[in-house]
MIDOSE-1310 file (N, C-alpha, C; in nm, 2 decimals, decimal comma, always signed):
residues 85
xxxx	-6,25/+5,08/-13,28/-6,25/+4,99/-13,39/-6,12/+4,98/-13,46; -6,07/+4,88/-13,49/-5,97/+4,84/-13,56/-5,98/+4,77/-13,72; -5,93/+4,81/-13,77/-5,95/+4,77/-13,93/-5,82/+4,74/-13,96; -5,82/+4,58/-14,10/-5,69/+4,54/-14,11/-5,73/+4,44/-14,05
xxxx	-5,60/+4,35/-14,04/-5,57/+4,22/-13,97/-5,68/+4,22/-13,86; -5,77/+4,09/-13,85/-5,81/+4,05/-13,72/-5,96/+4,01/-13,74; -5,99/+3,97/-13,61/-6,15/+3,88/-13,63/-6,26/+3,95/-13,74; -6,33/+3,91/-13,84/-6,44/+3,94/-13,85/-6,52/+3,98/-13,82
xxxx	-6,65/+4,08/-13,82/-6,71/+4,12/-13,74/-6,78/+4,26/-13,83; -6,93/+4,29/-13,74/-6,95/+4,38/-13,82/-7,01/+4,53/-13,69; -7,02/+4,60/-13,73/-7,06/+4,73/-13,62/-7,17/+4,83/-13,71; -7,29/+4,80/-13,60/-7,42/+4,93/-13,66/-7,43/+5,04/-13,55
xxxx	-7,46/+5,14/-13,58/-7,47/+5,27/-13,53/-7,56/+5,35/-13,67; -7,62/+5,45/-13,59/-7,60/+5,52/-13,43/-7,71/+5,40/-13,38; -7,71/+5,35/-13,26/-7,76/+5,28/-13,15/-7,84/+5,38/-13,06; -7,97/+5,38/-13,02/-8,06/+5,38/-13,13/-8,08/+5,48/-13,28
xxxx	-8,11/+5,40/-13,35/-8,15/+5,50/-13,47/-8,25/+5,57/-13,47; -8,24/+5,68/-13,55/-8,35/+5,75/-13,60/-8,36/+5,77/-13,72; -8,47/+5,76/-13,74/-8,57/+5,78/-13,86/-8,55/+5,64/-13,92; -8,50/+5,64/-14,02/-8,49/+5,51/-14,15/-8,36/+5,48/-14,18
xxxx	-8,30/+5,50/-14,13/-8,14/+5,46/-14,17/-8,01/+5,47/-14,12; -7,94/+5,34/-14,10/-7,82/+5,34/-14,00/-7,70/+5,28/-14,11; -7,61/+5,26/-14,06/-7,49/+5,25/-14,15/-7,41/+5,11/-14,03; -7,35/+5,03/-14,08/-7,35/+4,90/-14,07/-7,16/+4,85/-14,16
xxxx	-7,06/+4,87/-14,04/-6,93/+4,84/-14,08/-6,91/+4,71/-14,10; -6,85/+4,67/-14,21/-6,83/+4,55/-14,21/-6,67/+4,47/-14,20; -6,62/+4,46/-14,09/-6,46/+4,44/-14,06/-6,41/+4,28/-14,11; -6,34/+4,29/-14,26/-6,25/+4,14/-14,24/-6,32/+4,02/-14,25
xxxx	-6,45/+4,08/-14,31/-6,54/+3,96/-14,37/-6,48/+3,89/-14,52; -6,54/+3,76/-14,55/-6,55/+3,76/-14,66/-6,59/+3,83/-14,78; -6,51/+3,80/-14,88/-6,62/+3,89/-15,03/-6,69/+3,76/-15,04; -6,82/+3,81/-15,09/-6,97/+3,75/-15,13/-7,08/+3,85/-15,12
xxxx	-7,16/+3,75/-15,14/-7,30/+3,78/-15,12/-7,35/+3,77/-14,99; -7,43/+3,89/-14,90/-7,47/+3,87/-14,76/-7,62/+3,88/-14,79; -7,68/+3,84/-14,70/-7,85/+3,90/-14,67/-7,87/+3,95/-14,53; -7,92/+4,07/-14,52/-7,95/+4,13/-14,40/-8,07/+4,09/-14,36
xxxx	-8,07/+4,06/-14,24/-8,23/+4,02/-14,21/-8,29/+4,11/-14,09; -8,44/+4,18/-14,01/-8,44/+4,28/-13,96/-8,52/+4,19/-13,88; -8,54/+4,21/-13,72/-8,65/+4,11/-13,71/-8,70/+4,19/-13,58; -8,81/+4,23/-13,58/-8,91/+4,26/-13,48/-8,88/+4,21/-13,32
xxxx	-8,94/+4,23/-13,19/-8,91/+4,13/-13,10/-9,02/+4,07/-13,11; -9,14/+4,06/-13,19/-9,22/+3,93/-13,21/-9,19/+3,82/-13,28; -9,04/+3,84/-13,33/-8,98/+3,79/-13,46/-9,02/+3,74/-13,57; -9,12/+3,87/-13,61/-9,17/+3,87/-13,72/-9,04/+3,94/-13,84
xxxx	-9,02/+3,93/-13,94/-8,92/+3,94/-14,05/-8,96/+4,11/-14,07; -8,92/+4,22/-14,10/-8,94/+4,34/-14,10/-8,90/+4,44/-14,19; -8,76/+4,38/-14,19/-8,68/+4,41/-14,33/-8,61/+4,30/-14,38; -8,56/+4,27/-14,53/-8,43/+4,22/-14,54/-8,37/+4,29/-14,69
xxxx	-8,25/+4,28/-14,71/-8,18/+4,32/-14,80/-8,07/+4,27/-14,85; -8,06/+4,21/-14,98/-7,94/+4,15/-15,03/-7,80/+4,25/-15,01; -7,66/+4,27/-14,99/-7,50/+4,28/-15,02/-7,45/+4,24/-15,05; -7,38/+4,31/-15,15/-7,29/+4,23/-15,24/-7,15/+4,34/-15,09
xxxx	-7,05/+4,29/-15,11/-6,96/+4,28/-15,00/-6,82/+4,24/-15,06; -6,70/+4,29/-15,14/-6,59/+4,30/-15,16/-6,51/+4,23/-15,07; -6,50/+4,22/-14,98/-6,43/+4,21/-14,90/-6,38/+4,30/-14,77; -6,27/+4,26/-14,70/-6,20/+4,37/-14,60/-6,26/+4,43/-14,53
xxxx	-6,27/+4,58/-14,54/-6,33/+4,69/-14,47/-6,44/+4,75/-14,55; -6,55/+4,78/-14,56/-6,64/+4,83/-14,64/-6,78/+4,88/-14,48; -6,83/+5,04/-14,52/-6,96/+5,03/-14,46/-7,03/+5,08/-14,58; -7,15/+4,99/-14,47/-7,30/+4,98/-14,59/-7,39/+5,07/-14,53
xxxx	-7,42/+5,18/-14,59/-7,59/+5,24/-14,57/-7,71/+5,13/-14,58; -7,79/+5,17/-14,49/-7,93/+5,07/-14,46/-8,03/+5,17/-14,48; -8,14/+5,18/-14,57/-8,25/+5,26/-14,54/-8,32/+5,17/-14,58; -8,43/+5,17/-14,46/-8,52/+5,09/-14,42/-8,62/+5,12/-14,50
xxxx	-8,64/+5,27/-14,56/-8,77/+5,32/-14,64/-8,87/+5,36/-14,59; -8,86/+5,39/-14,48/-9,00/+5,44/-14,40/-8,96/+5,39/-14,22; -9,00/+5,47/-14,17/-8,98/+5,46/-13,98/-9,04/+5,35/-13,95; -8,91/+5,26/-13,88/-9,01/+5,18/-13,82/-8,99/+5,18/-13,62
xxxx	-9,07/+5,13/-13,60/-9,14/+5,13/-13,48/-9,07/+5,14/-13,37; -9,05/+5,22/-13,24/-8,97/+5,21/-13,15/-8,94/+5,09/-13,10; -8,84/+5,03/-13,02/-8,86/+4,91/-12,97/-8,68/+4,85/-12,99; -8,69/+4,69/-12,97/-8,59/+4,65/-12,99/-8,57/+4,52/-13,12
xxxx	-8,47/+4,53/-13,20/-8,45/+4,43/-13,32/-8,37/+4,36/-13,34; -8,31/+4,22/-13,39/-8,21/+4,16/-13,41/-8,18/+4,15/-13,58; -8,05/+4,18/-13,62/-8,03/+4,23/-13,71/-7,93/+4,05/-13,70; -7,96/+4,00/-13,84/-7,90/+3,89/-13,88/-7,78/+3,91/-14,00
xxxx	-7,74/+3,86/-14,04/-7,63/+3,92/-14,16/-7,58/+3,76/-14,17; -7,59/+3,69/-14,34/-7,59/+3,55/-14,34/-7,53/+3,54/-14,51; -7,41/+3,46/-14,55/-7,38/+3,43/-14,64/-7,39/+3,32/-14,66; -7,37/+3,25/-14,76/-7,33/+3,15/-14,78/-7,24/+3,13/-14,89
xxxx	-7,16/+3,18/-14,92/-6,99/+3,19/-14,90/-6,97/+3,11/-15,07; -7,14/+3,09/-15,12/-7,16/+2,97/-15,27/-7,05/+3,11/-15,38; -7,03/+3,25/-15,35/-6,98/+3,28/-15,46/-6,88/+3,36/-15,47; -6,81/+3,31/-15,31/-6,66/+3,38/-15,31/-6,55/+3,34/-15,42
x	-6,47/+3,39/-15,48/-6,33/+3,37/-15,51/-6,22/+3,43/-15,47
């Protein structure tokens, strides 16, 4: 991983997780407001969680609050950029 200059992008590990909680880099994003979204493969909604996000380089802890279920998830991450300056 490279931090500083360059694409956007974010990186979660550990791949798979255990227990309730994974940590989630965020490279060269905008500052704002993000929403995490967690989604089941029935794509039922499972978690979500508001970030606030400074800018640059920042990682975020994720605790989910309780184990959830083996399997596989799509993790969304969505601004809308209404309160950058």
């Amino acid at each position: 991983i490279s931090f500083g200059k360059g694409e956007p992008g974010i990186v979660v590990y550990p791949n798979p997780i255990e227990g309730s909680t994974f940590k989630m880099d965020m490279n060269n994003l905008a500052k704002g407001t993000y929403l995490l979204n967690l989604y089941n493969n029935m794509g039922q909604l499972v978690y979500t969680e508001q970030l606030q996000h400074n800018g640059s380089q920042a990682t975020k802890t994720i605790n989910l609050g309780g184990e959830i279920a083996r399997g596989t998830y799509q993790l969304q991450l969505s601004s809308d950029h209404t309160d950058n300056n």
